[in-house]
mmCIF file of the N, C-alpha and C atoms, coordinates in Angstrom:
data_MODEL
# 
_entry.id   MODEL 
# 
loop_
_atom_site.group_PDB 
_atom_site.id 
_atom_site.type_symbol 
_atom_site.label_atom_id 
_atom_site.label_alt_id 
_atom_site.label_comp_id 
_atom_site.label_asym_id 
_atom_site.label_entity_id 
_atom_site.label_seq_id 
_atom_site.pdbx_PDB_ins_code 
_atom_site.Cartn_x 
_atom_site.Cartn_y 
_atom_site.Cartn_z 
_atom_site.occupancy 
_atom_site.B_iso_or_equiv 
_atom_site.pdbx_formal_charge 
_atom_site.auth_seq_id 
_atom_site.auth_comp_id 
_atom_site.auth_asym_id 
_atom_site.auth_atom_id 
_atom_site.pdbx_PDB_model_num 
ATOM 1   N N  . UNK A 1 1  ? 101.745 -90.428  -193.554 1.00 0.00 ? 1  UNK A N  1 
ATOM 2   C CA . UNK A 1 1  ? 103.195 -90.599  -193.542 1.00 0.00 ? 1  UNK A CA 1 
ATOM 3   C C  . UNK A 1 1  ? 103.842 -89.246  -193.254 1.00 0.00 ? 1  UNK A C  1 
ATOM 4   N N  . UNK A 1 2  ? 104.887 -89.509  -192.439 1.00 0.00 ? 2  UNK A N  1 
ATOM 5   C CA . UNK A 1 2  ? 106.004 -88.069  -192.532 1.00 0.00 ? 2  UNK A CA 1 
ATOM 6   C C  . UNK A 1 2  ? 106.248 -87.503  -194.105 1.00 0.00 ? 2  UNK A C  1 
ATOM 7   N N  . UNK A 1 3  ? 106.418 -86.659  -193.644 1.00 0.00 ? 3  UNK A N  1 
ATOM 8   C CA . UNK A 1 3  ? 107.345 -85.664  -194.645 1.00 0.00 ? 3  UNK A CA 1 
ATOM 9   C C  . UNK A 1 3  ? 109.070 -86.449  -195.511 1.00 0.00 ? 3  UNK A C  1 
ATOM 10  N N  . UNK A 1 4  ? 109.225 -87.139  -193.627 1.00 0.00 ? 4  UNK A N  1 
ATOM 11  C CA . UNK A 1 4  ? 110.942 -87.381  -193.983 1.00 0.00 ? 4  UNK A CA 1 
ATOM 12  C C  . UNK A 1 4  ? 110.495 -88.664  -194.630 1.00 0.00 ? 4  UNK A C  1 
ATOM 13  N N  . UNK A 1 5  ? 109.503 -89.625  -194.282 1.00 0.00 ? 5  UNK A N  1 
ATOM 14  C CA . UNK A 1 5  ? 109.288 -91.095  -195.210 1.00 0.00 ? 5  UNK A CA 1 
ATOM 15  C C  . UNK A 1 5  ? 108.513 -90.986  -196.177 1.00 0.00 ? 5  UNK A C  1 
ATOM 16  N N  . UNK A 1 6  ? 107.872 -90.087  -196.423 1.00 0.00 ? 6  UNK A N  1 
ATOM 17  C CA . UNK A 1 6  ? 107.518 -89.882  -197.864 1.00 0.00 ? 6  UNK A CA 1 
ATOM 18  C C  . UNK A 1 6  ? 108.790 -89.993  -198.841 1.00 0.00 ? 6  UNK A C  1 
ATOM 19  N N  . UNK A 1 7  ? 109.742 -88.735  -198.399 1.00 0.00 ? 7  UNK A N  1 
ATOM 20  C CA . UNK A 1 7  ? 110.636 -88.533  -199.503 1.00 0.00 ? 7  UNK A CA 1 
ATOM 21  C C  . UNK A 1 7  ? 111.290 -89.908  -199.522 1.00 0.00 ? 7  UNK A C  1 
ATOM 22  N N  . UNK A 1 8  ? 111.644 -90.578  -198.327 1.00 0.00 ? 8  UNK A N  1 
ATOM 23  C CA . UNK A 1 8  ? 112.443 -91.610  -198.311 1.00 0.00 ? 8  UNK A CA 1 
ATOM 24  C C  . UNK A 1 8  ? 111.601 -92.880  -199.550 1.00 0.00 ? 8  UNK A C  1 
ATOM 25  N N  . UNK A 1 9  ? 110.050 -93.157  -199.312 1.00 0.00 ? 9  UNK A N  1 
ATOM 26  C CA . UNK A 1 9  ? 109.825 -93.592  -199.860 1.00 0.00 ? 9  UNK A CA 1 
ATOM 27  C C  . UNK A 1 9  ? 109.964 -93.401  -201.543 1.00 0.00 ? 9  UNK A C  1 
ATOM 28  N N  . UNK A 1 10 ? 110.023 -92.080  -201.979 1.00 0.00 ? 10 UNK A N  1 
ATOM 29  C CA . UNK A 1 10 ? 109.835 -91.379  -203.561 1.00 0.00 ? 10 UNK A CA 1 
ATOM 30  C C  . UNK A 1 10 ? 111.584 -91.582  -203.883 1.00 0.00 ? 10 UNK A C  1 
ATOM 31  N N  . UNK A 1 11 ? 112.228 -91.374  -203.035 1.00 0.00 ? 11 UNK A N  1 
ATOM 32  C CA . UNK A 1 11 ? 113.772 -92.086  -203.501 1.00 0.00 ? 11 UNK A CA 1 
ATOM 33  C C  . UNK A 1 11 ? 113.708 -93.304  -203.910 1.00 0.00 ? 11 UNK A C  1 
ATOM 34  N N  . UNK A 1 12 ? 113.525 -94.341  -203.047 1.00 0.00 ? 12 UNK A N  1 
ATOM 35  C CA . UNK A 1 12 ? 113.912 -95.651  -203.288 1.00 0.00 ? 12 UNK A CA 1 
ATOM 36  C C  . UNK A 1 12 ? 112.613 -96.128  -203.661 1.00 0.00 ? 12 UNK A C  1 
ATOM 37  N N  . UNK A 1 13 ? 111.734 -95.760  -204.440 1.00 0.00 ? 13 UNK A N  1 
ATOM 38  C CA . UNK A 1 13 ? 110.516 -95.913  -205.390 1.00 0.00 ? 13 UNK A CA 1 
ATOM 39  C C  . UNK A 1 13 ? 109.918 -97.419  -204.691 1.00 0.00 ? 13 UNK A C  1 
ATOM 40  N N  . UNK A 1 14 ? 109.457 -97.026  -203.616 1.00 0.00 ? 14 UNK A N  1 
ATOM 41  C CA . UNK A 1 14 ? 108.764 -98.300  -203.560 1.00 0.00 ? 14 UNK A CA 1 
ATOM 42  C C  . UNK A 1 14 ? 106.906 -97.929  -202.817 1.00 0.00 ? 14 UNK A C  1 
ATOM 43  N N  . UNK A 1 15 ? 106.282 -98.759  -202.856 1.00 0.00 ? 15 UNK A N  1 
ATOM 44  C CA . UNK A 1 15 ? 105.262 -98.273  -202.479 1.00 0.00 ? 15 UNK A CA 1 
ATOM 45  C C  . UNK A 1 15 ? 105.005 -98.674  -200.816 1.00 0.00 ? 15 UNK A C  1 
ATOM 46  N N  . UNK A 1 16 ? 104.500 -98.142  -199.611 1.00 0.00 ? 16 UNK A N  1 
ATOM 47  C CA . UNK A 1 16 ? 104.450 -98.162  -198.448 1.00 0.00 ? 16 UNK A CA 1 
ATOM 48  C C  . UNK A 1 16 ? 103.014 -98.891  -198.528 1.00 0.00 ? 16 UNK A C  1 
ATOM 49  N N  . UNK A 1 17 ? 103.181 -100.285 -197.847 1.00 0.00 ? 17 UNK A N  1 
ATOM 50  C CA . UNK A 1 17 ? 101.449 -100.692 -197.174 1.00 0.00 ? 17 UNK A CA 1 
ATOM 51  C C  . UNK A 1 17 ? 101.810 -100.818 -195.762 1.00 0.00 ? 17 UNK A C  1 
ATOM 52  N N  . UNK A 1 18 ? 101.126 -100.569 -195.078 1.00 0.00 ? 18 UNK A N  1 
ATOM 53  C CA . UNK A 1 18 ? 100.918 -100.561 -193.564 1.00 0.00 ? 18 UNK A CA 1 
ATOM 54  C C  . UNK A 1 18 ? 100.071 -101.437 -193.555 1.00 0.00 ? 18 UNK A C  1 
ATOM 55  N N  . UNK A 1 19 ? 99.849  -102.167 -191.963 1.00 0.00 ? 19 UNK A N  1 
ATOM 56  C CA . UNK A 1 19 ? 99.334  -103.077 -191.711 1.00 0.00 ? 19 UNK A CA 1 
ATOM 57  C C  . UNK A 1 19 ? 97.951  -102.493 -190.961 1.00 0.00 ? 19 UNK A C  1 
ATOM 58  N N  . UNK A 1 20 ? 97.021  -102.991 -190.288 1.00 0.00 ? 20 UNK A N  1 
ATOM 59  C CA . UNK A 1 20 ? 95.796  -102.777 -189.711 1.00 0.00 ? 20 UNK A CA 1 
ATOM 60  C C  . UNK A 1 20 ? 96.041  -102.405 -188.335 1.00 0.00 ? 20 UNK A C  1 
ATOM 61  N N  . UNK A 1 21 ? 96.494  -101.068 -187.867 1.00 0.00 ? 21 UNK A N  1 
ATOM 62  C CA . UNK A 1 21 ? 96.522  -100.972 -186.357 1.00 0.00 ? 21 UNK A CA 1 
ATOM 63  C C  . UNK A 1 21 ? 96.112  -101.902 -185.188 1.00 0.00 ? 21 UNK A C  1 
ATOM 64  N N  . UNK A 1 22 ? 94.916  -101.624 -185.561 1.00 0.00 ? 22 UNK A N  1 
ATOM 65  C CA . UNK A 1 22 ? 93.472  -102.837 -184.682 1.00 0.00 ? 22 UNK A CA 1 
ATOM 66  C C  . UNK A 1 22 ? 93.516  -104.340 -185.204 1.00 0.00 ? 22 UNK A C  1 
ATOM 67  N N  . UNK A 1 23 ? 94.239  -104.604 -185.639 1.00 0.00 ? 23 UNK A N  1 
ATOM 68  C CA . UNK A 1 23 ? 93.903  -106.322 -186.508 1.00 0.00 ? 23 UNK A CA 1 
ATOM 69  C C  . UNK A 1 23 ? 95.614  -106.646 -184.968 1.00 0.00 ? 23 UNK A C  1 
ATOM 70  N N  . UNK A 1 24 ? 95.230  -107.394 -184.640 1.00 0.00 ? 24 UNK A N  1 
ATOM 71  C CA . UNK A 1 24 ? 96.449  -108.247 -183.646 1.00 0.00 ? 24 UNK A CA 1 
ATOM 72  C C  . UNK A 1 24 ? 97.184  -109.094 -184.269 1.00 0.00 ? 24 UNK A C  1 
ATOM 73  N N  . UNK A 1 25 ? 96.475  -109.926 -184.888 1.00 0.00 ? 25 UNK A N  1 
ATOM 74  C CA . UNK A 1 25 ? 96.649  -111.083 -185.506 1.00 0.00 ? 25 UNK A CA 1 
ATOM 75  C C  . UNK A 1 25 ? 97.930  -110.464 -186.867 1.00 0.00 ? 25 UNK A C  1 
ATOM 76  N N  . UNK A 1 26 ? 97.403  -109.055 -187.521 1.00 0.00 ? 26 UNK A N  1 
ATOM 77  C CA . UNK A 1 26 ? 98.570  -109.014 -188.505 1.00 0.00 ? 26 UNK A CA 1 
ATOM 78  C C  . UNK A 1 26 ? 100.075 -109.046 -187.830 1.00 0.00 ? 26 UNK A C  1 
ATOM 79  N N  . UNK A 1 27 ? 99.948  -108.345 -186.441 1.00 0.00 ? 27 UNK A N  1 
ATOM 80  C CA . UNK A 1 27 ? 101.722 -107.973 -186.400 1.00 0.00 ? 27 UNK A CA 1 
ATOM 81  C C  . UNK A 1 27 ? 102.034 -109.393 -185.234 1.00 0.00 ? 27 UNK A C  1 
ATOM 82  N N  . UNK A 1 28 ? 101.301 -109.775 -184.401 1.00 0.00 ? 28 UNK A N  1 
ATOM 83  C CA . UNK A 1 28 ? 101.608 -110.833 -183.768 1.00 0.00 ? 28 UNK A CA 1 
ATOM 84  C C  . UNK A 1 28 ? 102.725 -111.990 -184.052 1.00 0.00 ? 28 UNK A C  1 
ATOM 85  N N  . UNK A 1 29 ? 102.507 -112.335 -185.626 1.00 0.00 ? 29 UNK A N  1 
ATOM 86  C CA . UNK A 1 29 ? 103.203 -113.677 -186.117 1.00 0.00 ? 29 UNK A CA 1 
ATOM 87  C C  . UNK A 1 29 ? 104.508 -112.621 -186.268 1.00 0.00 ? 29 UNK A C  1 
ATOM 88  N N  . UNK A 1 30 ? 105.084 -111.654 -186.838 1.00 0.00 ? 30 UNK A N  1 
ATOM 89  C CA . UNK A 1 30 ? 106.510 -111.360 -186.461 1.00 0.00 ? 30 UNK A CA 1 
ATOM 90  C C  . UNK A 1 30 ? 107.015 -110.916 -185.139 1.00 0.00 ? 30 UNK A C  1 
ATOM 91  N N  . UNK A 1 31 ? 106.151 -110.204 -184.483 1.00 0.00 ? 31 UNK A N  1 
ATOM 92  C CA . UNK A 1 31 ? 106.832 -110.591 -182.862 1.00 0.00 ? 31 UNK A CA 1 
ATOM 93  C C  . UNK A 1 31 ? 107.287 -111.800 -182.673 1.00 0.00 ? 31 UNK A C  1 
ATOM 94  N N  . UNK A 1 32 ? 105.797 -113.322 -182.502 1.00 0.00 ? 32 UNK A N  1 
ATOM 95  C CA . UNK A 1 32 ? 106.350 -114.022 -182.134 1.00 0.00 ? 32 UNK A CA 1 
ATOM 96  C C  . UNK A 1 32 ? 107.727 -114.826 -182.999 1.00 0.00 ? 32 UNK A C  1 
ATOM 97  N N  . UNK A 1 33 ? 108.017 -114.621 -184.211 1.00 0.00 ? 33 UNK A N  1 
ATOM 98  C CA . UNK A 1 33 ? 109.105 -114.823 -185.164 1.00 0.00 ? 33 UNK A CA 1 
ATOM 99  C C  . UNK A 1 33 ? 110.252 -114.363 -184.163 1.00 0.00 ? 33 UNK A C  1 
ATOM 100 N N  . UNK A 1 34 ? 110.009 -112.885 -184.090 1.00 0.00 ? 34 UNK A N  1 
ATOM 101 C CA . UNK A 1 34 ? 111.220 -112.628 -183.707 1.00 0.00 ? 34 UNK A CA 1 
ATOM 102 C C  . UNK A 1 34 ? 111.714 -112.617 -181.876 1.00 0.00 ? 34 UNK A C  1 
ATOM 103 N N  . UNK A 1 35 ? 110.489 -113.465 -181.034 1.00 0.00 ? 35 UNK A N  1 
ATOM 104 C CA . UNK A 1 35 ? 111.118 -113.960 -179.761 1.00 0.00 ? 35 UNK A CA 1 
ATOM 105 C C  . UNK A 1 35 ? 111.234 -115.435 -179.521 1.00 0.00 ? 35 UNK A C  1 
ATOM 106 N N  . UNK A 1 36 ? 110.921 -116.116 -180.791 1.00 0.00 ? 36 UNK A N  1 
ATOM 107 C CA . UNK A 1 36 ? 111.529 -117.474 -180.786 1.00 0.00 ? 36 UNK A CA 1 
ATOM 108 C C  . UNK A 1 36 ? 113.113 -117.177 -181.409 1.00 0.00 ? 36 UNK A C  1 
ATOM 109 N N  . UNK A 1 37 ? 112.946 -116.630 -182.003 1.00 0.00 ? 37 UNK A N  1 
ATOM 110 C CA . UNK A 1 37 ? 115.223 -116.327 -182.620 1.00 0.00 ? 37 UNK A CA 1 
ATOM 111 C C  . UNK A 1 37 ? 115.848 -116.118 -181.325 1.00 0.00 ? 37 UNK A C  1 
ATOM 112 N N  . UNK A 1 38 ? 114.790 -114.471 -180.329 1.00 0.00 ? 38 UNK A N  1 
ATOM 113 C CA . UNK A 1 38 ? 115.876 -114.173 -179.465 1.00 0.00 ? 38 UNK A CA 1 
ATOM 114 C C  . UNK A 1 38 ? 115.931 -115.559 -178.374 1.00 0.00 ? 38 UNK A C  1 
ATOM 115 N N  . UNK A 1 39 ? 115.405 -115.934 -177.975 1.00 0.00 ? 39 UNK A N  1 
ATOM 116 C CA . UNK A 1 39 ? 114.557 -117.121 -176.967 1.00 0.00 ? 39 UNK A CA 1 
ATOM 117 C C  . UNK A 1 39 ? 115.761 -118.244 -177.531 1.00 0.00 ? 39 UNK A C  1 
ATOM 118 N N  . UNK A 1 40 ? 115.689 -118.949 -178.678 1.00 0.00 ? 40 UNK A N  1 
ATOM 119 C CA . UNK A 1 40 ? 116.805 -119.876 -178.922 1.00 0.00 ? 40 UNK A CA 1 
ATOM 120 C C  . UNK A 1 40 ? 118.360 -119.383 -179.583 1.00 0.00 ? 40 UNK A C  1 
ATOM 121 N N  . UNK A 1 41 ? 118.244 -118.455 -180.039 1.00 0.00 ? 41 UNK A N  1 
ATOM 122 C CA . UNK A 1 41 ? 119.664 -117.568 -180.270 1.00 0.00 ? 41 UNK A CA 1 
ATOM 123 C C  . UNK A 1 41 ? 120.701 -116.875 -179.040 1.00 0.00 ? 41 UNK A C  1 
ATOM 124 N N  . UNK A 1 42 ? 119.586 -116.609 -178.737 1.00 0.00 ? 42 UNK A N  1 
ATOM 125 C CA . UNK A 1 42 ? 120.646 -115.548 -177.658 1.00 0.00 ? 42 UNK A CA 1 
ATOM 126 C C  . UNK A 1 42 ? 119.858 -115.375 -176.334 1.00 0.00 ? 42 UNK A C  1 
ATOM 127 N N  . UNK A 1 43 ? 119.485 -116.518 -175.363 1.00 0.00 ? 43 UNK A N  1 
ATOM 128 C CA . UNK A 1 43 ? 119.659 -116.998 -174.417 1.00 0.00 ? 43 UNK A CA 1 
ATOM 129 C C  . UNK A 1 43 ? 119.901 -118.326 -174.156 1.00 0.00 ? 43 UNK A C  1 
ATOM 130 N N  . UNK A 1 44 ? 120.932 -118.647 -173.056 1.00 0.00 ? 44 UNK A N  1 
ATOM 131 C CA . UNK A 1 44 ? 121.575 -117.415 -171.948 1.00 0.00 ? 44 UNK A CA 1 
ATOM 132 C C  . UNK A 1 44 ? 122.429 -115.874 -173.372 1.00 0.00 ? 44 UNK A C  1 
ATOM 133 N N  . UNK A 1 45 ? 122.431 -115.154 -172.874 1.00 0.00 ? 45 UNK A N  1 
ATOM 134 C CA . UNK A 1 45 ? 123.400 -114.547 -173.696 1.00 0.00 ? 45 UNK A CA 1 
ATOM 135 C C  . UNK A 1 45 ? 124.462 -114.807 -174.101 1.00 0.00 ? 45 UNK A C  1 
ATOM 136 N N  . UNK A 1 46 ? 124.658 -115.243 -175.176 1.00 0.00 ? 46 UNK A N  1 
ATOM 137 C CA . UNK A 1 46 ? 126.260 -115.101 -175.934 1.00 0.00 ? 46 UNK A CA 1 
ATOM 138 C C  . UNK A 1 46 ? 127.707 -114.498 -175.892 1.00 0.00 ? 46 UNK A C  1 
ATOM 139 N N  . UNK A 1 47 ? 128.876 -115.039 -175.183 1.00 0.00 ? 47 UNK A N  1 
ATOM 140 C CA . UNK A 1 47 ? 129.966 -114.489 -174.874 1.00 0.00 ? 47 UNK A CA 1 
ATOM 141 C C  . UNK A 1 47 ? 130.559 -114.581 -176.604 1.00 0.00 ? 47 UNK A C  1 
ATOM 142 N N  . UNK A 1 48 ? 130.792 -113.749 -177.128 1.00 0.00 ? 48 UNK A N  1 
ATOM 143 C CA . UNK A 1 48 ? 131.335 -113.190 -178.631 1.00 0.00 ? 48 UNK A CA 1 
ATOM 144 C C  . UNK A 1 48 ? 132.692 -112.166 -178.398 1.00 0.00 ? 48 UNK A C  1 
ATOM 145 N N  . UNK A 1 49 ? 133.703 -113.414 -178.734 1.00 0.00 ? 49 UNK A N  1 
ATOM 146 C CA . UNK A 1 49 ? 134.973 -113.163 -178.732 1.00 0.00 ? 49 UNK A CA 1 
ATOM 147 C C  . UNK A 1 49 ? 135.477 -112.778 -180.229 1.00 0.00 ? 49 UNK A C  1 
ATOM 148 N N  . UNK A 1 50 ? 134.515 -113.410 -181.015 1.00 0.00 ? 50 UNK A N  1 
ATOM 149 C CA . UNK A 1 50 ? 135.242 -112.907 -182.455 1.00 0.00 ? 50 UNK A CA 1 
ATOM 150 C C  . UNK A 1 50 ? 134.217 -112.975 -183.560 1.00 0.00 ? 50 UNK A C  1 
ATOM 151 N N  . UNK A 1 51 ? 133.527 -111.603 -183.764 1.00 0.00 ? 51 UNK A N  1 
ATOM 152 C CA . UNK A 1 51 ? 132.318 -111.443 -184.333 1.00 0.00 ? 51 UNK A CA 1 
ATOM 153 C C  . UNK A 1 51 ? 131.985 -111.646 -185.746 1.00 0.00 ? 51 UNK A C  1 
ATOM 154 N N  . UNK A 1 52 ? 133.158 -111.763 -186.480 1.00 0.00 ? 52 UNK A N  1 
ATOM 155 C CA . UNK A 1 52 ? 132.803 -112.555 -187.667 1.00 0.00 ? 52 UNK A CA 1 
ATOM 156 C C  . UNK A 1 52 ? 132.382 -113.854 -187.666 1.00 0.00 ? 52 UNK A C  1 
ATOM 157 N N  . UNK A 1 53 ? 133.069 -114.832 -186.734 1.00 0.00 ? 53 UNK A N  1 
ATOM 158 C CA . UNK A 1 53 ? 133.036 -116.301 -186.696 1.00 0.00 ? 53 UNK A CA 1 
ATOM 159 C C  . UNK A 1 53 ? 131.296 -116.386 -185.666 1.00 0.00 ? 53 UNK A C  1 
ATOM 160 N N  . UNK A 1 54 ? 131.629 -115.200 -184.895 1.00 0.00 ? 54 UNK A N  1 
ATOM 161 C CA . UNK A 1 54 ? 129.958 -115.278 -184.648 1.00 0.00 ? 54 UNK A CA 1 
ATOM 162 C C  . UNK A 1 54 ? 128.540 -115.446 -185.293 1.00 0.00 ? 54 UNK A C  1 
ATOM 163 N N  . UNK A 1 55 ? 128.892 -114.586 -186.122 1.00 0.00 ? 55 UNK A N  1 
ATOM 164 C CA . UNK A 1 55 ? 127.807 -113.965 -187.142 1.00 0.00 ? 55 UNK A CA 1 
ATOM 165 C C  . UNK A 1 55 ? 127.722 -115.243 -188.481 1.00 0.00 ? 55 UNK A C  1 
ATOM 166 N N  . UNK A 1 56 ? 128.757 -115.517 -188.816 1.00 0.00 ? 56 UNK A N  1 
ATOM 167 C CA . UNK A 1 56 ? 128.790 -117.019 -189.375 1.00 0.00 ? 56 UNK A CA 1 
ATOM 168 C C  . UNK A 1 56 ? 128.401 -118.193 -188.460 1.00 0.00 ? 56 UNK A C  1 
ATOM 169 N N  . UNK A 1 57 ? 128.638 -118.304 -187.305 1.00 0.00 ? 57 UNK A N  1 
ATOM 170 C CA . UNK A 1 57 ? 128.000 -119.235 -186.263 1.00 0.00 ? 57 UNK A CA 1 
ATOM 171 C C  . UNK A 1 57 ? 126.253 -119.356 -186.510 1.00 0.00 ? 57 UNK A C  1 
ATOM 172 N N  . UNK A 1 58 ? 125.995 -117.583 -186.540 1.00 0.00 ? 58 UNK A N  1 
ATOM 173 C CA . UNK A 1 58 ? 124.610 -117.275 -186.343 1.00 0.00 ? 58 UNK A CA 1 
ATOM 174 C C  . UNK A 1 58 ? 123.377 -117.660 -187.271 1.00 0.00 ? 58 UNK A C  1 
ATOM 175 N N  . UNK A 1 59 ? 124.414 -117.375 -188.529 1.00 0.00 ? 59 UNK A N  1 
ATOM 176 C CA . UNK A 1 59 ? 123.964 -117.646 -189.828 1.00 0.00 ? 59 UNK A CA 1 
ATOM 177 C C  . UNK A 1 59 ? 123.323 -118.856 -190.108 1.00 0.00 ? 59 UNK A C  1 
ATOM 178 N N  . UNK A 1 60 ? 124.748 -120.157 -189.911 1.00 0.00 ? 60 UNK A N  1 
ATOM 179 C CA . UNK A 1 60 ? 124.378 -121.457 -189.791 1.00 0.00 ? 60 UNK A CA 1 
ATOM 180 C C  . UNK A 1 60 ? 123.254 -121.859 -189.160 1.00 0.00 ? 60 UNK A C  1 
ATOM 181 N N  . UNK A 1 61 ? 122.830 -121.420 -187.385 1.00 0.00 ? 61 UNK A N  1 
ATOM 182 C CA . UNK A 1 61 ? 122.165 -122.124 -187.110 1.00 0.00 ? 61 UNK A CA 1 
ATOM 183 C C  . UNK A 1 61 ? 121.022 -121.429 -187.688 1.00 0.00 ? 61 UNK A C  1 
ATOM 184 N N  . UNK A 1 62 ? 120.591 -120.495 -188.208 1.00 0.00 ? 62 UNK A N  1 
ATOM 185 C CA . UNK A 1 62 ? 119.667 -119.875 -188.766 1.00 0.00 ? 62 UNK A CA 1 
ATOM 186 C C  . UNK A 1 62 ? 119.012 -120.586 -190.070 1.00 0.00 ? 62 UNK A C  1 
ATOM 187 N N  . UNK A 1 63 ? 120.103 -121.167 -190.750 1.00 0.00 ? 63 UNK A N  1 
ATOM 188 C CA . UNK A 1 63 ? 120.173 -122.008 -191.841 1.00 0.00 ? 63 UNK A CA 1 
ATOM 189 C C  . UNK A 1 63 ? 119.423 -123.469 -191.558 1.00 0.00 ? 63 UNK A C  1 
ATOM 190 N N  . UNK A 1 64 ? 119.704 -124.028 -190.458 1.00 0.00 ? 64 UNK A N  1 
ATOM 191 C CA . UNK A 1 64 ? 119.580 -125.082 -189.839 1.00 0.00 ? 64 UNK A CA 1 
ATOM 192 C C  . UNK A 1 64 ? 118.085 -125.181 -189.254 1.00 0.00 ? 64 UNK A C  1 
ATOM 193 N N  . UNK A 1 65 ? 117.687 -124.100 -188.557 1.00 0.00 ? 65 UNK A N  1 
ATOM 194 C CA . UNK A 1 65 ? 116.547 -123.665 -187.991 1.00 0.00 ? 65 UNK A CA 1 
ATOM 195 C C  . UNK A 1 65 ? 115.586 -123.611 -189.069 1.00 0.00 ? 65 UNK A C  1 
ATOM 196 N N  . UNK A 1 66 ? 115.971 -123.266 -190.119 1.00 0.00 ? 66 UNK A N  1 
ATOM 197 C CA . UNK A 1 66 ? 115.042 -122.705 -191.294 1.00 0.00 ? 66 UNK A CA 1 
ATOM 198 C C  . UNK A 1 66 ? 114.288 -124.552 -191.725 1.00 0.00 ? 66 UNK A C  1 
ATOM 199 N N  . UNK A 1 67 ? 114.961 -125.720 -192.006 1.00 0.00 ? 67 UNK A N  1 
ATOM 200 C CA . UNK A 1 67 ? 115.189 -126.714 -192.368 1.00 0.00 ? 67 UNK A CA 1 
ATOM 201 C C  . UNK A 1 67 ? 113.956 -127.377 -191.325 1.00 0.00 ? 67 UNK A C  1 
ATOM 202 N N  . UNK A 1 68 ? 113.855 -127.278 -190.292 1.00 0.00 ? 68 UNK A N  1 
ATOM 203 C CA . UNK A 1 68 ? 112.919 -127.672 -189.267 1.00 0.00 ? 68 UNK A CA 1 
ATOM 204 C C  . UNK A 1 68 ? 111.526 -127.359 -189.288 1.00 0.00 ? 68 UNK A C  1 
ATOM 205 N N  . UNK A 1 69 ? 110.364 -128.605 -188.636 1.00 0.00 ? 69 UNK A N  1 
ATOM 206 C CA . UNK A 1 69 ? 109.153 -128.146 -189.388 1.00 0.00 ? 69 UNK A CA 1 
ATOM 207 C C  . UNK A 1 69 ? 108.786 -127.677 -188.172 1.00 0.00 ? 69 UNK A C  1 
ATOM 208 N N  . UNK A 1 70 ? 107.852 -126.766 -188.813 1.00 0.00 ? 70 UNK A N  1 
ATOM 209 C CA . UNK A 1 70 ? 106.907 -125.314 -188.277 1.00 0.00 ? 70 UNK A CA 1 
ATOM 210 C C  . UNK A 1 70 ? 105.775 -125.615 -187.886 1.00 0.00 ? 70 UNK A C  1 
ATOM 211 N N  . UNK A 1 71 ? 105.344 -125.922 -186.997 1.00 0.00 ? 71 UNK A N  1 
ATOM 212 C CA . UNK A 1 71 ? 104.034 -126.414 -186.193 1.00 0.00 ? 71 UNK A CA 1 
ATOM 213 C C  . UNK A 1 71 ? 103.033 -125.036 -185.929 1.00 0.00 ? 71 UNK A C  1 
# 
């Protein structure tokens, strides 16, 4: 670890696990997590005229999404 995330870690007292460089399989499932959100969230891209009502828009379907089964 750095110097600067050490301390960061000894502030906010938590303990750091890292995942397996060489293991694929550990970081894979949050990539693909996070290009099914961008993939059904935000394409085509989103015209956001008023970013609170967005972000509450976002929320919902996030809410909604969550509710759906996971194959």
């Amino acid at each position: 670890m750095t110097d600067t995330f050490t301390r960061f870690v000894l502030h906010h007292k938590f303990n750091a696990i890292f995942c397996n460089p060489n293991k694929g399989q550990e970081k894979g499932s949050v990539e693909n997590k996070v290009g099914y959100q961008r993939r059904n969230f935000f394409v085509p891209v989103p015209t956001v005229t008023d970013l609170i009502q967005f972000n509450k828009d976002i929320l919902t379907r996030c809410d909604e999404d969550m509710n759906r089964e996971h194959l």
